[in-house]
Predicted model as a PDB file, atoms N, CA, C, CB and O in Angstrom, pLDDT in the B-factor column:
MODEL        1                                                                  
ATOM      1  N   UNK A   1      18.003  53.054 -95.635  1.00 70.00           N  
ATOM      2  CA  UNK A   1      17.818  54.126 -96.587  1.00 70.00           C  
ATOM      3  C   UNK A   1      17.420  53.573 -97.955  1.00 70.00           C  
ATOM      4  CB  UNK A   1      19.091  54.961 -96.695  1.00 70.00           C  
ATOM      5  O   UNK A   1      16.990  54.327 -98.828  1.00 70.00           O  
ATOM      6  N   UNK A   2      17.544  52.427 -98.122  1.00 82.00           N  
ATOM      7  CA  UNK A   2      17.463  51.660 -99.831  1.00 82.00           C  
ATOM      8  C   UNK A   2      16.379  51.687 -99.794  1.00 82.00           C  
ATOM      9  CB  UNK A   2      17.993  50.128-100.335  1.00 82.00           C  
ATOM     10  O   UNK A   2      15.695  51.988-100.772  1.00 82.00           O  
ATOM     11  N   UNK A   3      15.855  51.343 -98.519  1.00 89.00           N  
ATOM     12  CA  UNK A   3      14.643  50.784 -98.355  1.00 89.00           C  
ATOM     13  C   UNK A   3      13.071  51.626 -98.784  1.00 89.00           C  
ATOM     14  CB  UNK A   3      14.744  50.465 -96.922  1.00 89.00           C  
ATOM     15  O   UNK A   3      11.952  51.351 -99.218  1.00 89.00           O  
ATOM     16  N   UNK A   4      13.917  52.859 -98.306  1.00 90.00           N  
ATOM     17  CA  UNK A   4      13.040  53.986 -98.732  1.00 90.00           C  
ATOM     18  C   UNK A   4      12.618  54.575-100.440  1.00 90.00           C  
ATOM     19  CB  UNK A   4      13.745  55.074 -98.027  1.00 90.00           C  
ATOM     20  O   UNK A   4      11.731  55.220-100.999  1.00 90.00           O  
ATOM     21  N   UNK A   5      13.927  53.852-100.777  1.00 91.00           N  
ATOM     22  CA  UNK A   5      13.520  54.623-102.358  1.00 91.00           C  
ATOM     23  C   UNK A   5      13.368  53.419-103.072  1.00 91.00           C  
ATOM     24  CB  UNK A   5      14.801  55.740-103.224  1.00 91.00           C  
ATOM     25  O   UNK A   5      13.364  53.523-104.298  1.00 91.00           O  
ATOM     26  N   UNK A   6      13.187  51.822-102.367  1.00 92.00           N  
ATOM     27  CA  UNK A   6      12.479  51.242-103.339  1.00 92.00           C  
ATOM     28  C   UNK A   6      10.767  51.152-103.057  1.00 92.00           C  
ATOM     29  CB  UNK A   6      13.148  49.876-103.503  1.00 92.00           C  
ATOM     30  O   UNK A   6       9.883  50.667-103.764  1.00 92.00           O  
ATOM     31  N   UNK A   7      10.698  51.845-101.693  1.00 91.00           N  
ATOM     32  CA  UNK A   7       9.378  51.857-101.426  1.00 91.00           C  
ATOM     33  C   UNK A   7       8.964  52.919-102.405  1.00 91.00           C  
ATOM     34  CB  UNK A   7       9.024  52.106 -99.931  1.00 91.00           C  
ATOM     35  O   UNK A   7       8.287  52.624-103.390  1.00 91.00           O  
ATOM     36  N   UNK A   8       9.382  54.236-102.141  1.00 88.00           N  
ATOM     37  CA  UNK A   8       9.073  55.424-102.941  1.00 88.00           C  
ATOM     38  C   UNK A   8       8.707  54.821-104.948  1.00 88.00           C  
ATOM     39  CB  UNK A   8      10.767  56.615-102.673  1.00 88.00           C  
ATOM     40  O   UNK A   8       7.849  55.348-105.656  1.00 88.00           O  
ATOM     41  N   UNK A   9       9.292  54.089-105.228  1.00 91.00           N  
ATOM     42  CA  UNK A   9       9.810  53.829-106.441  1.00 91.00           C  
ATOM     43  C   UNK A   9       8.264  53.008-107.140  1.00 91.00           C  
ATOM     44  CB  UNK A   9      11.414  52.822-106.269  1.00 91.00           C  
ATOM     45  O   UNK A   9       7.531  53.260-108.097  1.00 91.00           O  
ATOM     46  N   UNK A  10       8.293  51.922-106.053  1.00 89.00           N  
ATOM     47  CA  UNK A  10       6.997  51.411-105.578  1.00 89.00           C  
ATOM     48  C   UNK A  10       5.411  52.113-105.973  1.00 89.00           C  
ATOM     49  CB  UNK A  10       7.196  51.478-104.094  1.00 89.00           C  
ATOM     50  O   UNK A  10       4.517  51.848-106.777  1.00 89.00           O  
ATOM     51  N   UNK A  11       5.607  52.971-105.092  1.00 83.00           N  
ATOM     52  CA  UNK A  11       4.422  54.114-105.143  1.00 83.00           C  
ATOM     53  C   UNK A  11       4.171  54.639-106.161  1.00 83.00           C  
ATOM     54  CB  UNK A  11       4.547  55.174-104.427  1.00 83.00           C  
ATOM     55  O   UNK A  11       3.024  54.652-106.608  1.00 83.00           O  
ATOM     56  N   UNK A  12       5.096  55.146-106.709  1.00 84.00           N  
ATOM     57  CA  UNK A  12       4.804  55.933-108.097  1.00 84.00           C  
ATOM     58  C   UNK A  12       4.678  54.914-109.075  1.00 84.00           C  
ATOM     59  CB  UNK A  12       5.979  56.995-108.587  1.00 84.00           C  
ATOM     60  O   UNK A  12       3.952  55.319-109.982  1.00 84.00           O  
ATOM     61  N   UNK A  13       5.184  53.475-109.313  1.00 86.00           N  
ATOM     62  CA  UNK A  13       4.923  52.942-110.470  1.00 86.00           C  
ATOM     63  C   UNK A  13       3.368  52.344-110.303  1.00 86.00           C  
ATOM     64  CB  UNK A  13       6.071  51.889-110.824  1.00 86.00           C  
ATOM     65  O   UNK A  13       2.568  52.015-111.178  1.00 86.00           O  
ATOM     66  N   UNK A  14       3.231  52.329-108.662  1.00 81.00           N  
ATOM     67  CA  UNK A  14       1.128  51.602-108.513  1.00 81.00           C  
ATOM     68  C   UNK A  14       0.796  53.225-108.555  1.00 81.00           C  
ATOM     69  CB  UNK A  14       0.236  50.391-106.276  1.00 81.00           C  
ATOM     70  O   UNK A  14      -0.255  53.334-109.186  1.00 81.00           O  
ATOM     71  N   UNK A  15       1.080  54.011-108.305  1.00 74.00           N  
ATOM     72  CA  UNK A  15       0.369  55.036-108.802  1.00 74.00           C  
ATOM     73  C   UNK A  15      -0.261  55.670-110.026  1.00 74.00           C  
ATOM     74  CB  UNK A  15       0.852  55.599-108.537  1.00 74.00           C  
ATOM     75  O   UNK A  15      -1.358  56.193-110.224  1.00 74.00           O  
ATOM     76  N   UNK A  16       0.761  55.456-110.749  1.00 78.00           N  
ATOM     77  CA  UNK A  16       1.046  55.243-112.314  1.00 78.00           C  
ATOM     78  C   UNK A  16      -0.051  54.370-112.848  1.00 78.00           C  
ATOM     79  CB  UNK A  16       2.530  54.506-112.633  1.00 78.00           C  
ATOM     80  O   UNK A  16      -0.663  54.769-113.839  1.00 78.00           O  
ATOM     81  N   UNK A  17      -0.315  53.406-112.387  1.00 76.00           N  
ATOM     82  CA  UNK A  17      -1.146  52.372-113.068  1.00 76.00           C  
ATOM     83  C   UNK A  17      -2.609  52.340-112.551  1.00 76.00           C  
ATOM     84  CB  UNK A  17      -0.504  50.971-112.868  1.00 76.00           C  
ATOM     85  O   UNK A  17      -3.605  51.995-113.188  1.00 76.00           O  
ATOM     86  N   UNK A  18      -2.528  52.829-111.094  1.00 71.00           N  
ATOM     87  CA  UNK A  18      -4.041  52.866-110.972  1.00 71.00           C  
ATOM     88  C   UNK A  18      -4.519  54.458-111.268  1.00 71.00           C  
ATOM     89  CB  UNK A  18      -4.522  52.320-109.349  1.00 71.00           C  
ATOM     90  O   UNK A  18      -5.724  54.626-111.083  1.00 71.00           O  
ATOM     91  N   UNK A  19      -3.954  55.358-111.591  1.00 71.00           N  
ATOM     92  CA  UNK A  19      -4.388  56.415-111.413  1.00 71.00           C  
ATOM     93  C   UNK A  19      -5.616  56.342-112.403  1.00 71.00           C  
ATOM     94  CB  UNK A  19      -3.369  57.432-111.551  1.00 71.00           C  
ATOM     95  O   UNK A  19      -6.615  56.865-111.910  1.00 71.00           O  
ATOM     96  N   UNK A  20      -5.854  55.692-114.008  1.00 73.00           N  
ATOM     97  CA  UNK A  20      -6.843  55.832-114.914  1.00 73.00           C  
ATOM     98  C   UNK A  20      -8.245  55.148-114.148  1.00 73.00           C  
ATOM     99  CB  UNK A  20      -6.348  55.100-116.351  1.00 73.00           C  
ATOM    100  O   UNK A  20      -9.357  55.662-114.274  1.00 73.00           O  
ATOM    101  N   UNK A  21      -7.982  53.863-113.312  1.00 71.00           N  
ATOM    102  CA  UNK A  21      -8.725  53.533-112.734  1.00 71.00           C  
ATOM    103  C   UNK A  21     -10.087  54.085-111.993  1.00 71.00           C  
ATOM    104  CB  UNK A  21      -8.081  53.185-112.306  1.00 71.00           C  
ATOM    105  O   UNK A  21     -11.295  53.864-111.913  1.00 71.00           O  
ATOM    106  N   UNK A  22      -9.012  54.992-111.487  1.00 70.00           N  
ATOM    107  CA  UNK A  22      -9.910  56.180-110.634  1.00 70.00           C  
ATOM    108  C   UNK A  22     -11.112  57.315-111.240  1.00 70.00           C  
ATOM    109  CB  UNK A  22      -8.785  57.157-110.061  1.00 70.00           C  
ATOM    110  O   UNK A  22     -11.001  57.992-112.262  1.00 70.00           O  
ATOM    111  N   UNK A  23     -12.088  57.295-110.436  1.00 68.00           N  
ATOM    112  CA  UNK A  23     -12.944  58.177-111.314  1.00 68.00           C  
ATOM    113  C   UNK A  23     -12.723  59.810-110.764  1.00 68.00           C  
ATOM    114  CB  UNK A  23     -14.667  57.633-111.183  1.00 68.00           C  
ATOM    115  O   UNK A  23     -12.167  60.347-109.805  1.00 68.00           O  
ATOM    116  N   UNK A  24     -13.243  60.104-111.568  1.00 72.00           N  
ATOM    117  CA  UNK A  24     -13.022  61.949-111.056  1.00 72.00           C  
ATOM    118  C   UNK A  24     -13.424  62.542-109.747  1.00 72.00           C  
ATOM    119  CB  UNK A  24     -13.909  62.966-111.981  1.00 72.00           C  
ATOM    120  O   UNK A  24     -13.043  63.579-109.205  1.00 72.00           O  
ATOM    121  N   UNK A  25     -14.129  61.801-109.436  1.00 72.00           N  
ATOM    122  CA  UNK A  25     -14.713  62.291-107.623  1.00 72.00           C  
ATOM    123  C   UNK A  25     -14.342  61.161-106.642  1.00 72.00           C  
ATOM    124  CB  UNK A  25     -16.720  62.455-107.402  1.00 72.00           C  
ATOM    125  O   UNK A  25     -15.159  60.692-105.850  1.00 72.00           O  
ATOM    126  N   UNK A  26     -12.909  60.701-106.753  1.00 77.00           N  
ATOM    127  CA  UNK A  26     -12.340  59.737-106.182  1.00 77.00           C  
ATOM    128  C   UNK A  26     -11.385  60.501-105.381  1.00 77.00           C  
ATOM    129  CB  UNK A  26     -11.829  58.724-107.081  1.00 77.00           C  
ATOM    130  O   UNK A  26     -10.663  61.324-105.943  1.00 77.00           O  
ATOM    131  N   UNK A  27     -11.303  60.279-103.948  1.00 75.00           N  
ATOM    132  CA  UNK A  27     -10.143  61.226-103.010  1.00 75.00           C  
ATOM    133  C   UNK A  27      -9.575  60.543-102.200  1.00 75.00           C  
ATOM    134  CB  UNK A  27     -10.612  62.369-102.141  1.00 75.00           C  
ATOM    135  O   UNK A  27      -8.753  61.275-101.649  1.00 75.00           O  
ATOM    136  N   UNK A  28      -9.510  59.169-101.640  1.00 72.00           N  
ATOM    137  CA  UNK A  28      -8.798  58.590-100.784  1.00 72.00           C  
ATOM    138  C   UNK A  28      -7.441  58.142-101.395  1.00 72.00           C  
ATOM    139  CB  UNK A  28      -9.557  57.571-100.240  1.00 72.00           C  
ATOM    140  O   UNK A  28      -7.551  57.338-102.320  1.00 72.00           O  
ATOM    141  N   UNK A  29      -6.787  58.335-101.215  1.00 71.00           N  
ATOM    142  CA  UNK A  29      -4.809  57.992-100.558  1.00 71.00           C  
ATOM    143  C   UNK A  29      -4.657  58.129-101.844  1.00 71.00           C  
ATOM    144  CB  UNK A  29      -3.972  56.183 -99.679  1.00 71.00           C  
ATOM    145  O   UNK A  29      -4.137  57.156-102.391  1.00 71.00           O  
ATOM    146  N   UNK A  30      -5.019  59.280-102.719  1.00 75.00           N  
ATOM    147  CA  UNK A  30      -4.511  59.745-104.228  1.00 75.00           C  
ATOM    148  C   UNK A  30      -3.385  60.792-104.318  1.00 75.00           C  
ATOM    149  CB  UNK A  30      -5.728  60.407-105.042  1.00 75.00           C  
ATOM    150  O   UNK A  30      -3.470  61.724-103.519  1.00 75.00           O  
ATOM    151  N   UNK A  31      -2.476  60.781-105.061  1.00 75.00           N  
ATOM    152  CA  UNK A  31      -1.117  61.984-104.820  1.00 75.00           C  
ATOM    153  C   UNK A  31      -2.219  63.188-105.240  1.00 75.00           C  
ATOM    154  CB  UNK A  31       0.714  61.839-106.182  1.00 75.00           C  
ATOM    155  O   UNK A  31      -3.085  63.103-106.111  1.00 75.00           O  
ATOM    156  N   UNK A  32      -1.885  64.510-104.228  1.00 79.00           N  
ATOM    157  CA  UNK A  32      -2.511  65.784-104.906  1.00 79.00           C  
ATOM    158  C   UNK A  32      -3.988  65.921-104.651  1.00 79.00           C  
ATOM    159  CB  UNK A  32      -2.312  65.757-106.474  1.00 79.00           C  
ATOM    160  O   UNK A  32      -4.723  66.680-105.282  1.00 79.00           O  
ATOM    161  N   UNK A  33      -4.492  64.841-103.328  1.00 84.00           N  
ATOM    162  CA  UNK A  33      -5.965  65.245-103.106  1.00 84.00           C  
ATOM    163  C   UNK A  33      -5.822  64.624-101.465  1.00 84.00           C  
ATOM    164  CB  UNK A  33      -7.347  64.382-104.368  1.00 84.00           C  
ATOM    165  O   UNK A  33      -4.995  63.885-100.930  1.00 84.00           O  
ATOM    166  N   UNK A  34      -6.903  65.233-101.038  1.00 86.00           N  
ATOM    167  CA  UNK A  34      -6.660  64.746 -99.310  1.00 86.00           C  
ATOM    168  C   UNK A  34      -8.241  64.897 -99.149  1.00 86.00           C  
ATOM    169  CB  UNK A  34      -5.469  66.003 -97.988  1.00 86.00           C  
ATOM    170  O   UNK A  34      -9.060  64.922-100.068  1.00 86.00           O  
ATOM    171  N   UNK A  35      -8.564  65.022 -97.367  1.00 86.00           N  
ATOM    172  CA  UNK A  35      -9.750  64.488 -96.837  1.00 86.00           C  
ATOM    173  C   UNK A  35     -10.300  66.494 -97.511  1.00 86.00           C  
ATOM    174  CB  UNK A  35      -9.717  63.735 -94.613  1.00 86.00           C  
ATOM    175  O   UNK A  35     -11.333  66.796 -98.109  1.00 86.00           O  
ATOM    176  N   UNK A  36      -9.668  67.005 -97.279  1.00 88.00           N  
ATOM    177  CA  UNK A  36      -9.856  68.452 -97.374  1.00 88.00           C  
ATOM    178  C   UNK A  36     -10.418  68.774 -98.736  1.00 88.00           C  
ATOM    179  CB  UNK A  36      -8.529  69.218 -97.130  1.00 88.00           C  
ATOM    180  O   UNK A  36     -11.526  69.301 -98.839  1.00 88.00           O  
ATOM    181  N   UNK A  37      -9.813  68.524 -99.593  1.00 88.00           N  
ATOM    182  CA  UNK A  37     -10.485  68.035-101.178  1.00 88.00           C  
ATOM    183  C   UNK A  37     -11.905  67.950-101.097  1.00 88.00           C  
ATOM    184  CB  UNK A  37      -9.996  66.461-101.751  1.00 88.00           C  
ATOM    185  O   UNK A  37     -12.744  68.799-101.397  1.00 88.00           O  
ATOM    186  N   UNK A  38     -12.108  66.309-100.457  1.00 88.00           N  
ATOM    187  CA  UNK A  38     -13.227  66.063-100.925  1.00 88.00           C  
ATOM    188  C   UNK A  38     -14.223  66.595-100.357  1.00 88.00           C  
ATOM    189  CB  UNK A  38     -13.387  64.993-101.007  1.00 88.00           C  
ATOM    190  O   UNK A  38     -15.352  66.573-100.848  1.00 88.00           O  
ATOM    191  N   UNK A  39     -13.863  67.268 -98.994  1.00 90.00           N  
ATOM    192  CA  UNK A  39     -15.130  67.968 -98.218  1.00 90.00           C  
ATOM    193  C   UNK A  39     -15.157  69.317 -98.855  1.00 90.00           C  
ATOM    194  CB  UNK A  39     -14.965  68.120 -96.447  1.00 90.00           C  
ATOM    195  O   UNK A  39     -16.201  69.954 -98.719  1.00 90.00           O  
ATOM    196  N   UNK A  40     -14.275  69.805 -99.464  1.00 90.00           N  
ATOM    197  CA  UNK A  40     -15.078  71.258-100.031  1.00 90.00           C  
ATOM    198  C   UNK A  40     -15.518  70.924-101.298  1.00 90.00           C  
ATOM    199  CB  UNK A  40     -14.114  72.712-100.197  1.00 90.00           C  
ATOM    200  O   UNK A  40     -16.240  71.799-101.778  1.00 90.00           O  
ATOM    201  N   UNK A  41     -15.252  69.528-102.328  1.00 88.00           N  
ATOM    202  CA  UNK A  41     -16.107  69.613-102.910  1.00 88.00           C  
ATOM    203  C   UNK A  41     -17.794  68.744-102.821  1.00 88.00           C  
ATOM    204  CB  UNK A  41     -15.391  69.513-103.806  1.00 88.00           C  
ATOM    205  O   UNK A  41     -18.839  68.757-103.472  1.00 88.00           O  
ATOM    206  N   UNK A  42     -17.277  68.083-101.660  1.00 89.00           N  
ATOM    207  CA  UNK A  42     -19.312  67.566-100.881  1.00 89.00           C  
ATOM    208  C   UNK A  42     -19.455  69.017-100.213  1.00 89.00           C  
ATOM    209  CB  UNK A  42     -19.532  65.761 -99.037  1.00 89.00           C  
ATOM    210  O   UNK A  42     -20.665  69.056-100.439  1.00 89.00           O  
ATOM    211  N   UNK A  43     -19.261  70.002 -99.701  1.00 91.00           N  
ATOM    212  CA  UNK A  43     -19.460  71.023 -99.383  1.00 91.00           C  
ATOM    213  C   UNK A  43     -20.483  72.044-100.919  1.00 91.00           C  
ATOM    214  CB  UNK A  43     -17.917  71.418 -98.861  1.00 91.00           C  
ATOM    215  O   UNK A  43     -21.575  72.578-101.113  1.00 91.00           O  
ATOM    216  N   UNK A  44     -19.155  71.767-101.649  1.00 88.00           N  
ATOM    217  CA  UNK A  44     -20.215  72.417-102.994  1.00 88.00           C  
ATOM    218  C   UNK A  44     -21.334  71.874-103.225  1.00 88.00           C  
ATOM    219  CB  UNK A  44     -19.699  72.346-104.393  1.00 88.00           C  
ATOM    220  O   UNK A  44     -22.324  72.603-103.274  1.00 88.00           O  
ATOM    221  N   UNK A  45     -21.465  70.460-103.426  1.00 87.00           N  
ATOM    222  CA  UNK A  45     -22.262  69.839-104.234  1.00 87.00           C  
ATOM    223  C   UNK A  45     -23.124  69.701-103.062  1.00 87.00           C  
ATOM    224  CB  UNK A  45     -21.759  68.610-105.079  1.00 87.00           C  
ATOM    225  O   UNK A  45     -23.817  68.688-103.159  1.00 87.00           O  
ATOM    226  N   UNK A  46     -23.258  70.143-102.345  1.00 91.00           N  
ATOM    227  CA  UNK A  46     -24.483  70.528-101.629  1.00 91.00           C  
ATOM    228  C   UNK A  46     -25.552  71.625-101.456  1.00 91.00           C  
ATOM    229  CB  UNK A  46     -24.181  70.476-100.771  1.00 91.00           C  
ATOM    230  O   UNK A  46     -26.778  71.732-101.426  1.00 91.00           O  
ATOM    231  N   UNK A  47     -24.671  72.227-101.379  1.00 91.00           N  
ATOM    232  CA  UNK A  47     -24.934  74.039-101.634  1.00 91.00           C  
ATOM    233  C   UNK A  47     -25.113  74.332-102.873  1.00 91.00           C  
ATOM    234  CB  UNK A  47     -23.721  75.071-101.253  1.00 91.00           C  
ATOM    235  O   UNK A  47     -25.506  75.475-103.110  1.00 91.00           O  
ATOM    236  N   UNK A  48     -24.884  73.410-103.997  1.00 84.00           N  
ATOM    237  CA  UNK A  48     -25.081  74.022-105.244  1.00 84.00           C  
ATOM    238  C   UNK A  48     -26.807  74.153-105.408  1.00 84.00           C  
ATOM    239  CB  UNK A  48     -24.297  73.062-106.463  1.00 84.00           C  
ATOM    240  O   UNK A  48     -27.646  73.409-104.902  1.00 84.00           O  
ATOM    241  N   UNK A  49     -27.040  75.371-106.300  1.00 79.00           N  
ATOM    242  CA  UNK A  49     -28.549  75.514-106.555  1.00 79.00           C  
ATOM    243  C   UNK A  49     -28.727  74.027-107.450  1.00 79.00           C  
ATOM    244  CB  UNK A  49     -29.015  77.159-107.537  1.00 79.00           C  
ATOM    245  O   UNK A  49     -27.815  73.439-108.031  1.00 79.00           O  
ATOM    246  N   UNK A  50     -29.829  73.710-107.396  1.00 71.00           N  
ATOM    247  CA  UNK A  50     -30.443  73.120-108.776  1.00 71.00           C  
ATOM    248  C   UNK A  50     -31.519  73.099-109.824  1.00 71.00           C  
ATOM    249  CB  UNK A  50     -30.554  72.306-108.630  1.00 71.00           C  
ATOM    250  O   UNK A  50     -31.433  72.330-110.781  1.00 71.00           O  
TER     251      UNK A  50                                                      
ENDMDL                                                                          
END                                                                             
């Protein structure tokens, strides 16, 4: 069980630090975005007029 919340603990502090890293149309293994994310927004940006 320790094991779990120093992993958890883990996560959020590399989360924490790479999150600025990331650019705005970035979706792999990010808290709060999934595969579903990024296909409706390549879904938009396809379909968008130009």
């Amino acid at each position: 069980m320790e094991d779990k919340f120093v992993q958890r603990a883990v996560v959020e502090w590399l989360n924490a630090i790479d999150e600025d890293d990331f650019l705005g149309f970035s979706y792999g293994f990010r808290p709060g975005r999934s595969q579903h994310d990024a296909m409706d927004a390549l879904s938009m940006a396809i379909t968008r007029p130009r």
